[in-house]
C-alpha positions as CSV (number, residue, x, y, z in Angstrom):
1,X,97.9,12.6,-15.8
2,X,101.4,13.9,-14.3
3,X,102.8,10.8,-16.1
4,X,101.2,11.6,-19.6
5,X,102.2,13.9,-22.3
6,X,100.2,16.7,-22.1
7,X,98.2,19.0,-24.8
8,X,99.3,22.1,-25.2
9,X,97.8,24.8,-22.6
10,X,96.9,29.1,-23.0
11,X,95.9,31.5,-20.4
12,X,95.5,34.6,-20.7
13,X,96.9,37.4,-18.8
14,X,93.9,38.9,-16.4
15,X,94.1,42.6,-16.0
16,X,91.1,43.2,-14.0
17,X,90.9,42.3,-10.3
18,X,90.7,39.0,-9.3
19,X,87.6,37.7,-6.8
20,X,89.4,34.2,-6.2
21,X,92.1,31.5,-7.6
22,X,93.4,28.4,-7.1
23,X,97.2,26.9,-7.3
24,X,97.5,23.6,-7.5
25,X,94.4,22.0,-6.9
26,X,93.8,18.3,-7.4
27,X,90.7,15.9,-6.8
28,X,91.6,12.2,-6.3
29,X,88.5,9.7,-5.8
30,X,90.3,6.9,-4.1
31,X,93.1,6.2,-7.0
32,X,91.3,8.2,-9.8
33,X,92.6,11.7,-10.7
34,X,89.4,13.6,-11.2
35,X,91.2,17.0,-11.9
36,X,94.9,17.9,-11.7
37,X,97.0,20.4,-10.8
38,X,94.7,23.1,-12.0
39,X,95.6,27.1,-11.0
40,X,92.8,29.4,-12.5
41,X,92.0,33.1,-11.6
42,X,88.7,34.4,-11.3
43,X,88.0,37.9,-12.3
44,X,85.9,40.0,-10.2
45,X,82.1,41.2,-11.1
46,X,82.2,38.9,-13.9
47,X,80.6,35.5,-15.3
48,X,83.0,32.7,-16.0
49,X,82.0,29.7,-17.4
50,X,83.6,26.6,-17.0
51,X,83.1,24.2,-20.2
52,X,84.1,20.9,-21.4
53,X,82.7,17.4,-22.1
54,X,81.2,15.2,-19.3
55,X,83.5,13.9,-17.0
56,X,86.4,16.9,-17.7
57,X,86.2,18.1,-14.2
58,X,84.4,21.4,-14.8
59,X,81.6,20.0,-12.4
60,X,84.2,18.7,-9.6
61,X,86.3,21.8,-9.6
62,X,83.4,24.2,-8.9
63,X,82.2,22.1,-6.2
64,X,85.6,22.4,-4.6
65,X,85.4,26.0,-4.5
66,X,82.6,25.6,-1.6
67,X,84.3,22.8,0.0
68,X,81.4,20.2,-1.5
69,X,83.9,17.7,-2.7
70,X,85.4,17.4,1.5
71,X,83.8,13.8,2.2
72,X,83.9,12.2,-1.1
73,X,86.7,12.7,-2.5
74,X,90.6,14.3,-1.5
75,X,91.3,17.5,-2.3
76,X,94.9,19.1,-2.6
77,X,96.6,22.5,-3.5
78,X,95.1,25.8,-2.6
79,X,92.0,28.1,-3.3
80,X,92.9,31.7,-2.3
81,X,89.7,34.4,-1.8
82,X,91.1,37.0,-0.9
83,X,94.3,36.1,1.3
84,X,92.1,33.2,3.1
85,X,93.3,29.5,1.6
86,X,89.5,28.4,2.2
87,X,90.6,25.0,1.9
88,X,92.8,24.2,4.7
89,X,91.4,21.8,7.0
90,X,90.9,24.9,9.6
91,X,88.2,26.7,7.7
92,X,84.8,27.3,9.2
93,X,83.0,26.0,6.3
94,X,79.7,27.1,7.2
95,X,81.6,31.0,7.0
96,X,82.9,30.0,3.9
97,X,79.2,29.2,2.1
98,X,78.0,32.8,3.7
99,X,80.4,34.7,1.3
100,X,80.5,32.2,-1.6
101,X,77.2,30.8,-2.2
102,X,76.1,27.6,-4.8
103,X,72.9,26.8,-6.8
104,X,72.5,23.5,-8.2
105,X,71.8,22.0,-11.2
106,X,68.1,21.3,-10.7
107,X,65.7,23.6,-8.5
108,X,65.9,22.9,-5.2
109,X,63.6,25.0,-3.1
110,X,62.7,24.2,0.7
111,X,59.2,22.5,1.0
112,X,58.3,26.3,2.7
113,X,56.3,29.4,1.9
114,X,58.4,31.4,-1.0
115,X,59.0,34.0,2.1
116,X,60.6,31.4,4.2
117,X,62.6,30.1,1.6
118,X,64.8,33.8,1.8
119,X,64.6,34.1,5.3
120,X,64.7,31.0,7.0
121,X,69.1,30.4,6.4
122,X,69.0,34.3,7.4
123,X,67.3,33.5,11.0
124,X,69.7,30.5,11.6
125,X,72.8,32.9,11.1
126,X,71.0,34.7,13.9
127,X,69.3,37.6,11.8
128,X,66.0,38.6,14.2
129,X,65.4,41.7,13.3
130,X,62.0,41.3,11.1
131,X,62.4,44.6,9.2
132,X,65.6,43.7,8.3
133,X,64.1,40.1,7.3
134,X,61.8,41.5,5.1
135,X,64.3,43.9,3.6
136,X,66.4,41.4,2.4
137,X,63.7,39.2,1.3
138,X,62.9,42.3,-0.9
139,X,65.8,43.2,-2.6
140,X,67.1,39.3,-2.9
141,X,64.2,38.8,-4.8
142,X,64.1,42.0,-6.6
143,X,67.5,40.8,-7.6
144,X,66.7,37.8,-9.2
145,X,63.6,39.8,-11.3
146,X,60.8,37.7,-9.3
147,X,59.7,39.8,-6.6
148,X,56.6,41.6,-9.2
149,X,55.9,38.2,-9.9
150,X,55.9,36.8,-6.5
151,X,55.2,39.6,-4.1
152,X,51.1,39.1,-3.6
153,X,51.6,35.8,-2.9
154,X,54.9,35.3,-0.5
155,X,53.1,32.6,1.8
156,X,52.3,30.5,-1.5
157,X,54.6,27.1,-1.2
158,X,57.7,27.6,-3.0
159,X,56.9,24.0,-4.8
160,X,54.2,25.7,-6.8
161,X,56.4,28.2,-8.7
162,X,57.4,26.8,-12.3
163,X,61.1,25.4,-13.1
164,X,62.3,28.8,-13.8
165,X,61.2,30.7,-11.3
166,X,62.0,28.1,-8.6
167,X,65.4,28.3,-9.9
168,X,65.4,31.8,-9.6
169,X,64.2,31.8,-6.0
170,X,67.3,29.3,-5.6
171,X,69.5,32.4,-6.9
172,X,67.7,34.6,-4.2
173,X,68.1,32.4,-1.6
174,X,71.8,32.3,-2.0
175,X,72.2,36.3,-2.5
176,X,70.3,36.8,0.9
177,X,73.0,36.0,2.5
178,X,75.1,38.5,0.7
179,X,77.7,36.1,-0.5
180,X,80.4,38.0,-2.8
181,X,80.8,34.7,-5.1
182,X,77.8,32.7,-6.6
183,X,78.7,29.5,-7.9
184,X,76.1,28.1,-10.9
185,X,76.4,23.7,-11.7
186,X,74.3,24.3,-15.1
187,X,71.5,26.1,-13.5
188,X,69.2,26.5,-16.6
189,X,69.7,22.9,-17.8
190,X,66.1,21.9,-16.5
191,X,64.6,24.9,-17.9
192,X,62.7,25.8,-20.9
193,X,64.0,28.1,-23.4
194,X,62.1,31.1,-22.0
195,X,62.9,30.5,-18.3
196,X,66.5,30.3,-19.5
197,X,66.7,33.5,-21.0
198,X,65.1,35.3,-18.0
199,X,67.9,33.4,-16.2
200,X,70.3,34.3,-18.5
201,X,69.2,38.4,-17.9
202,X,69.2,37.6,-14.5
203,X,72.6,37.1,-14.4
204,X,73.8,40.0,-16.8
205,X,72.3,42.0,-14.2
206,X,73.7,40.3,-11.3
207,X,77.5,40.7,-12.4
208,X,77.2,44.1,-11.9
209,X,77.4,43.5,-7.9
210,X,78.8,39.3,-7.7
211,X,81.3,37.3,-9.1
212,X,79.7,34.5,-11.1
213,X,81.4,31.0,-12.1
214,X,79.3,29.0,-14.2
215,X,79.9,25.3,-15.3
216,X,77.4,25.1,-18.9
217,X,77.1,22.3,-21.2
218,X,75.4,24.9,-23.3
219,X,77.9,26.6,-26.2
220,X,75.6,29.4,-26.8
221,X,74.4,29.7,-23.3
222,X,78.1,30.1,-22.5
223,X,78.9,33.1,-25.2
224,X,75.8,34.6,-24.4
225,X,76.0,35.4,-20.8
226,X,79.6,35.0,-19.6
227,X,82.8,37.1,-20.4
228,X,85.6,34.6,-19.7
229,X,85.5,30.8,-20.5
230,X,87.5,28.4,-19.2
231,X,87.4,24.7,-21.0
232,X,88.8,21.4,-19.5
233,X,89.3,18.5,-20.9
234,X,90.1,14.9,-19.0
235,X,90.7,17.2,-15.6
236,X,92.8,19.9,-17.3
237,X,91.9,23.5,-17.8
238,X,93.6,23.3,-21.4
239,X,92.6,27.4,-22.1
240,X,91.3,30.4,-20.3
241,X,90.1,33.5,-22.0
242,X,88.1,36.1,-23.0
243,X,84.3,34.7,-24.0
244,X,84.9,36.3,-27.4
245,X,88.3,35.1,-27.8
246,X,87.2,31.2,-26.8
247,X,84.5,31.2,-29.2
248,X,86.1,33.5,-32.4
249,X,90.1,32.8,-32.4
250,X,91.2,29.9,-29.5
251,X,94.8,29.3,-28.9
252,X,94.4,25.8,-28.5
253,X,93.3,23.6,-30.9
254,X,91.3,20.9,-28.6
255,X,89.3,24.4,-27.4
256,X,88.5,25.1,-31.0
257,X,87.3,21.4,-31.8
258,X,85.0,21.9,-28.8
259,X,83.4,24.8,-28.9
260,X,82.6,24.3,-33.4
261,X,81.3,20.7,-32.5
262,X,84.4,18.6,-34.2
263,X,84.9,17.0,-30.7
264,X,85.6,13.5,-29.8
């Protein structure tokens, strides 16, 4: 990439407080430049979504940002939250996954009660206490909109919830643990249209206490729910901006035969 002529780049100026940002970061799978050189700013209590055509690097970047990407592939530069560079090689990466915390693409529940689900990651970070347990089994799930739907039933297995509200109890899971960052790898991609939008007003709600990054192959799902997009092509972040500004009036021209379907 560093050898190539490269398209022509925007980012706009963020004048909110930033949760986290990288400087410099590169993925390399053995001699394959998966993502280069990219520095992005996150803002704080907001959704971002990442965008971009399969294979652009949206997918590996966010996986970086919980250290996911450590035995597969090499990861250089810097990813600041707060004043911590989480990933030099010294970081306690299990600490790391308590304040920023990931849901996958497809649900993937424990094969547990729904109750167990929330509480067992809590009891192996040493939380005993079982009021405490079963207030932040509670709110996680009040969080996430499920607990009216769940709460007669807690001991039910986890694997009999539907797509969308196993995916949700992912989402709970992960806020249990109080992280301030919750990374999403196209979380409603396996989900009907109707568990998507209760997704989707889960996360509205959400923003309001957690910084959500969001990688969507989904151009409405994306101008919907977030308020900054980012959009990557071949393992550059070509523009960041405003939701509104992405989708209305792009800088770049590559970002504006993206998101109006004259791609490729």
């Amino acid at each position: 990439m560093s050898s190539l002529v490269r398209p022509p780049h925007y980012f706009a100026p963020l004048t909110t407080p930033s949760a986290l940002h990288t400087v410099d970061l590169t993925v390399t799978y053995g001699e394959k430049e998966a993502l280069y050189a990219t520095s992005l700013t996150f803002p704080q209590k907001k959704i971002t979504s990442l965008i971009g055509a399969s294979g652009s690097g949206k997918s590996t970047f966010l996986r970086c940002l919980n250290r996911l990407n450590d035995r597969v592939a090499t990861v250089a530069g810097q990813i600041f939250y707060h004043d911590w560079d989480i990933n030099h090689p010294t970081t306690n990466v299990y600490a790391l996954r308590r304040e920023i915390g990931m849901v996958f693409q497809r649900p993937n529940p424990f094969y547990k009660s729904i109750a167990e689900n929330i509480t067992f990651a809590l009891k192996k970070n040493g939380l005993t206490d079982k009021k405490l347990l079963q207030e932040r089994l509670e709110t996680s799930l009040k969080d996430v909109a499920l607990w009216d739907e769940v709460k007669d039933d807690l001991t039910k297995s986890a694997l009999a919830l539907s797509g969308g509200q196993q995916q949700r109890l992912c989402i709970a899971r992960a806020l249990a643990l109080q992280p301030e960052i919750l990374l999403l790898d196209e979380p409603a991609s396996a989900l009907d249209p109707i568990s998507t939008a209760k997704l989707e007003e889960t996360l509205l709600r959400l923003k309001k206490d957690y910084t959500i990054i969001m990688v969507t192959h989904n151009m409405q799902q994306a101008a919907r729910a977030s308020d900054y997009t980012a959009f990557f092509q071949l393992g550059e972040v070509l523009e960041f901006d405003t939701t509104t500004q992405i989708f209305t009036a792009p800088h770049v021209q590559l970002t504006e035969d993206y998101v109006t379907g004259h791609f490729g």
